[in-house]
N, C-alpha and C positions, 0 to 999 in steps of 0.2 A: 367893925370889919373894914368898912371904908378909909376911915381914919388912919389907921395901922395900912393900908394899903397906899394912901397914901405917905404916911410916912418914911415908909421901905421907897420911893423913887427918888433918885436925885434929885431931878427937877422934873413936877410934871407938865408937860405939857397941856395946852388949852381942849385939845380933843382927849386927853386921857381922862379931864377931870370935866366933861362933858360925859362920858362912859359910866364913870361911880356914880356921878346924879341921879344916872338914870334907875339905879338899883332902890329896889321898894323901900327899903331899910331907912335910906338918906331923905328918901320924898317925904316919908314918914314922919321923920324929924322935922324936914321944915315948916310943915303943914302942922304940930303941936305947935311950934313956937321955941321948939328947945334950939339952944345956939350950940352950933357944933365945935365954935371956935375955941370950946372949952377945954375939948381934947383933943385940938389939931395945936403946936408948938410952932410951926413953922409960917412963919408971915408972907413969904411968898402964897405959901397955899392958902390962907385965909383971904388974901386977895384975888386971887382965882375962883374959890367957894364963893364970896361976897358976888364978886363979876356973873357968875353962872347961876344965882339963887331962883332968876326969876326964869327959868329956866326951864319948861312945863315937858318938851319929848326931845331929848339929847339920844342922838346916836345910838343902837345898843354898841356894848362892850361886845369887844372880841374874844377878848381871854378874861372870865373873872378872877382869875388867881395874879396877882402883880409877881407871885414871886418869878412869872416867867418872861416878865417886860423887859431887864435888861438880855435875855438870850433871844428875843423876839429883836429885839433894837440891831444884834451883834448880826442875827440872821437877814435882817433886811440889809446894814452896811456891807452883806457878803453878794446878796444876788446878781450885779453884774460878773464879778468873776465867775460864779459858780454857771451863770448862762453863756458865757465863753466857752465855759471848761465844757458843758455839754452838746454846743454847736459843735467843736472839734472832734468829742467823740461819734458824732451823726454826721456822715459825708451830704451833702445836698450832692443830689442825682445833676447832672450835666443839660443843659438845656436841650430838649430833643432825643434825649435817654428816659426809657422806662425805670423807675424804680423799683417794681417788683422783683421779685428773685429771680424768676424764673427768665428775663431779660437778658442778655449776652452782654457783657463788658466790651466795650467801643477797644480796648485797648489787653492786650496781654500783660502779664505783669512782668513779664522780660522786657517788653517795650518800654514802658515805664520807669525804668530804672536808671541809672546812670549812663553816661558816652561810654561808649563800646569803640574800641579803637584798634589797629594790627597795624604795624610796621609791614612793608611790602619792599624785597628785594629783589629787583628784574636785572637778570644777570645774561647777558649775549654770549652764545658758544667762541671758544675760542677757532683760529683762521682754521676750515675743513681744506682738502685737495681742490674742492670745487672755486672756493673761495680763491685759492692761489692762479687756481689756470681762468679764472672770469677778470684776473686783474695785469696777466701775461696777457690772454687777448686783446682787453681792452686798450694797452700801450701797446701791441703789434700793431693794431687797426688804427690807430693816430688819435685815439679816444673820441669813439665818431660822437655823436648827440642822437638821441632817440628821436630827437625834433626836427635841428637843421641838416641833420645825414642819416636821414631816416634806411636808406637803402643799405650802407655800409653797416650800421648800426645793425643789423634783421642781418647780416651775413653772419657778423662777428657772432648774434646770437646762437645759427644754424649749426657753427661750429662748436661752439659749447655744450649745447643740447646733445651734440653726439657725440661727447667726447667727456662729458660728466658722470659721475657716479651715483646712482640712485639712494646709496648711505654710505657716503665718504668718512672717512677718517679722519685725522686731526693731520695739518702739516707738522713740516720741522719745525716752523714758527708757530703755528701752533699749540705745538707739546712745552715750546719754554713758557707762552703765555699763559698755559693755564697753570705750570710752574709758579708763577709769579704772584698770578692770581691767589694761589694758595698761601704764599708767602703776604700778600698784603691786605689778605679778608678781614684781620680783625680791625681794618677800617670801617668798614661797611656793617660786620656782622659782630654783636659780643659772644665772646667763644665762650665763658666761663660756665660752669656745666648748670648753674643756678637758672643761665639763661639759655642753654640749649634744649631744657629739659621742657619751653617751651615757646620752640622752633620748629618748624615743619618745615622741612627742602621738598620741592617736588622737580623732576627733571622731564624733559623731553625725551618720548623712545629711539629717537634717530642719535646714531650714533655720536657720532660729533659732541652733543651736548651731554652724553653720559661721561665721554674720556676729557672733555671740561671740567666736571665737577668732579671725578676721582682726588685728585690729588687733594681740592682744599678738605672733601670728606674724609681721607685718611689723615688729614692735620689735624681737624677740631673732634675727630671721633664722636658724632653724631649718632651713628650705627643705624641699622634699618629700618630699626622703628620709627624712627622721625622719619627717615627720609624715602621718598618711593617715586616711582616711576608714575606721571601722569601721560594717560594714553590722548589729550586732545589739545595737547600745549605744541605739535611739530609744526614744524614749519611753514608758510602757505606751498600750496601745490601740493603736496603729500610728498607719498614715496610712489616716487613712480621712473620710468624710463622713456628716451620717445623714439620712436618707431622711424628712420630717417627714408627708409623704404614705400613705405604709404603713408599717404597725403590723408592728413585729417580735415574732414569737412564740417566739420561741427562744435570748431574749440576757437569759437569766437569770443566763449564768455571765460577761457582762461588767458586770455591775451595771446595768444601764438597763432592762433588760427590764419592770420595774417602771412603765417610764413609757411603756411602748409604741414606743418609737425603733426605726426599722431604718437599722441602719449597715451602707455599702456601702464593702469596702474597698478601697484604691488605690493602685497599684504605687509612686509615687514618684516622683521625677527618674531617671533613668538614667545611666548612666556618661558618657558624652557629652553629656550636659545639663550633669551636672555638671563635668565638665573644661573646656567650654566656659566657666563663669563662673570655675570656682576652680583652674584647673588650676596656676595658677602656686604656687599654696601647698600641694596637697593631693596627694595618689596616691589612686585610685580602685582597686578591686577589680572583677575581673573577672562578680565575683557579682549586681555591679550594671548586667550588660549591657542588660536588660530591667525596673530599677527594684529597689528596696531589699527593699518590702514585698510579701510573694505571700499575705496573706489576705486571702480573700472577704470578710470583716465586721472588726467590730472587734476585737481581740486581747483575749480573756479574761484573769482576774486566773491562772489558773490556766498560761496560758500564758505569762505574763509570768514569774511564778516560773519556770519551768524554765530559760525563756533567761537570767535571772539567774545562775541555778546553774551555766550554761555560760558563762558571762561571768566567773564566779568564779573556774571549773576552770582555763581560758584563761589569767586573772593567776597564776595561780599555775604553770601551764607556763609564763609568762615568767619568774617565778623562778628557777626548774630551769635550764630553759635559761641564765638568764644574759643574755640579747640585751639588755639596757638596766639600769642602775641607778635611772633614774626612768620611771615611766610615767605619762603627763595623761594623764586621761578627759574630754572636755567633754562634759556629756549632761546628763540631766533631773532633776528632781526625785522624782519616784514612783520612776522606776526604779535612779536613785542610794542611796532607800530598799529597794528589794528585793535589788540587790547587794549592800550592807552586810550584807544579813540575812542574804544567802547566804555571804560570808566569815566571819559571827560566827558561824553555826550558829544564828541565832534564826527562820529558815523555821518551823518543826513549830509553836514556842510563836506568833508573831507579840504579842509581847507588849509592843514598842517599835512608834516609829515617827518616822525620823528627819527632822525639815523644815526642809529648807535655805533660803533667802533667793536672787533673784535674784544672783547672781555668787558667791553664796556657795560657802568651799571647806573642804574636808574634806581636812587631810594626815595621813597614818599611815606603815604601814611594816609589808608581807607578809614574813615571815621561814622560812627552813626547816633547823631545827635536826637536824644528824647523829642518827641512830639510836640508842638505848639498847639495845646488843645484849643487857646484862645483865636487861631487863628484855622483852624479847621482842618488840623491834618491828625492823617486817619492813621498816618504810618509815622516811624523815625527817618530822620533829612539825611544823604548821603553827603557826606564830604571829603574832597579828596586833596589830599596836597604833597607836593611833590620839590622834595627836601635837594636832590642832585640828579642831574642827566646827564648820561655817555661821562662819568667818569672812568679814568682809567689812573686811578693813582697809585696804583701798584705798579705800571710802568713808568713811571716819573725818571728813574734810573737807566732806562730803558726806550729812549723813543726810537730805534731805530725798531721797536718789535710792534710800533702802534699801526695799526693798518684797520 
């Protein structure tokens, strides 16, 4: 039996033929005196038998059957790969993570997954009435400075305030730019319906910015379902009016208080106002059942910043979520400026200050970069980049309408 088992191996090894020694049969043998070389053929082995005779407690065998030696040899040349292959299928648990089951995953598995990214298209109402007589006054008055003719400046303003409209309309110049606009969006915007279908427009409730964005929405026919009215994108200050009769004593924190204005504020169009004019293009929110705006006076700088910062939070849950690849803003100028601040993180410093052009647009790109577990973040890294500012290249033909 040894013999034959030996003969079935290739070549055997020094421990394999330490292993058959040790079997009673062979001890047997040597201890009569009988030579086994008689029916061993192979002189390798006879020289290994010779080398191992005096050989009294060898190893026992692992396997007594040899016919399982070379699949025993194939499985031992396999065990680094196959303890690869089963470290990969068993995650080792995170340093400072529990691995039990019942333990919470450090990470969601939407976090985990690839850069999440939305193109972002901030687009300035085109020139309102108000817009037109702030820039009559300001060349009647010699273009004072809010700094070095502070007092001229605070007249020009007095007169504005009571002579402006609390939701203006669009000018003559106006009405061609957002004409124009329509005609040069598929710069800014791809129109083809592969890419509209995921596009989200959101508009300002103050008028001006709705009669902005008519025209290029009956060009690229979007239709309502994309496109809808957000009730917290208007302008700083709200909708309000001011009161030129009584002296406001308490509107220091919206800059006028200085000049003695009391501004009374004013709810807005309501949602059935508005679906009545624009219902064919736009979706209304329910928020606007009773009007957009619900303060008393005018909207402070300080509260303008927060709604920014909630307007910011907002884009960036679009993100996450995923619901659009592009998102239009059409809104204003001041508060196009406080968003920005609030996406770049320049609120605290206020040390920019970005000013758009009537139809002017601003394209970037909200991005949110998977977690660096190695480095101890708990969330995905926001990043923002910002591809063009105040263009207007849809007036390029046109500068006598850039204002």
């Amino acid at each position: 039996m040894v013999c034959l088992s030996l003969l079935m191996e290739e070549k055997p090894l020094q421990r394999d033929t330490c292993r058959l020694l040790h079997q009673e049969n062979f001890k047997r043998a040597i201890k009569d005196g009988r030579d086994p070389k008689e029916r061993i053929k192979n002189t390798e082995d006879r020289k290994v038998i010779a080398r191992y005779r005096n050989c009294d407690n060898p190893p026992p065998p692992k396997d007594s059957c040899s016919f399982f030696v070379p699949f025993r040899r194939c499985l031992f040349g396999l065990r680094l790969p196959l303890l690869l292959f089963l470290l990969c299928l068993c995650p080792i648990p995170a340093r400072g993570v529990s691995s039990s089951s019942s333990a919470k995953p450090l990470l969601s598995p939407s976090q985990t997954r690839r850069p999440k990214s939305m193109k972002v298209v901030l687009i300035r109402h085109a020139q309102s009435e108000n817009n037109a007589l702030y820039w009559r006054l300001f060349d009647r008055y010699g273009r004072p400075s809010p700094t070095s003719d502070k007092q001229k400046f605070e007249e020009m303003m007095r007169e504005f305030e009571d002579n402006r409209d609390a939701n203006p309309k669009l000018s003559s110049v106006g009405y061609e730019q957002a004409e124009k606009l329509a005609e040069g969006i598929h710069h800014f915007l791809d129109t083809s319906p592969e890419a509209l279908d995921e596009t989200r427009i959101f508009v300002s409730p103050l008028r001006r910015a709705i009669e902005t964005s008519i025209p290029f929405l009956r060009k690229v026919k979007i239709g309502k379902r994309r496109c809808a009215c957000h009730p917290e994108i208007f302008e700083v200050g709200g909708c309000y009016h001011a009161n030129m009769k009584e002296k406001g004593g308490d509107e220091a924190g919206s800059g006028s208080g200085a000049m003695g204005i009391n501004f009374v504020g004013m709810k807005g169009e309501t949602r059935k106002e508005c679906e009545d004019k624009y219902g064919e293009l736009f979706s209304f929110p329910e928020s606007m059942e009773n009007g957009w705006y619900h303060g008393s006076s005018k909207e402070t700088h300080q509260e303008a910043v927060q709604r920014s910062l909630r307007v910011a939070e907002w884009l960036w849950q679009l993100v996450a979520a995923e619901e659009c690849s592009v998102c239009v803003l059409v809104m204003h100028a001041d508060f196009m400026d406080l968003v920005l601040k609030a996406l770049t993180g320049e609120h605290p410093r206020n040390m920019c200050r970005w000013v758009i052009k009537n139809t002017g647009i601003i394209c970037g790109s909200l991005n949110l970069l998977p977690p660096n577990l190695a480095q101890g973040q708990a969330g995905p890294s926001r990043r923002i980049a910002v591809d063009g500012v105040n263009r207007v290249d849809h007036l390029a033909d046109r500068p006598d309408l850039i204002s």
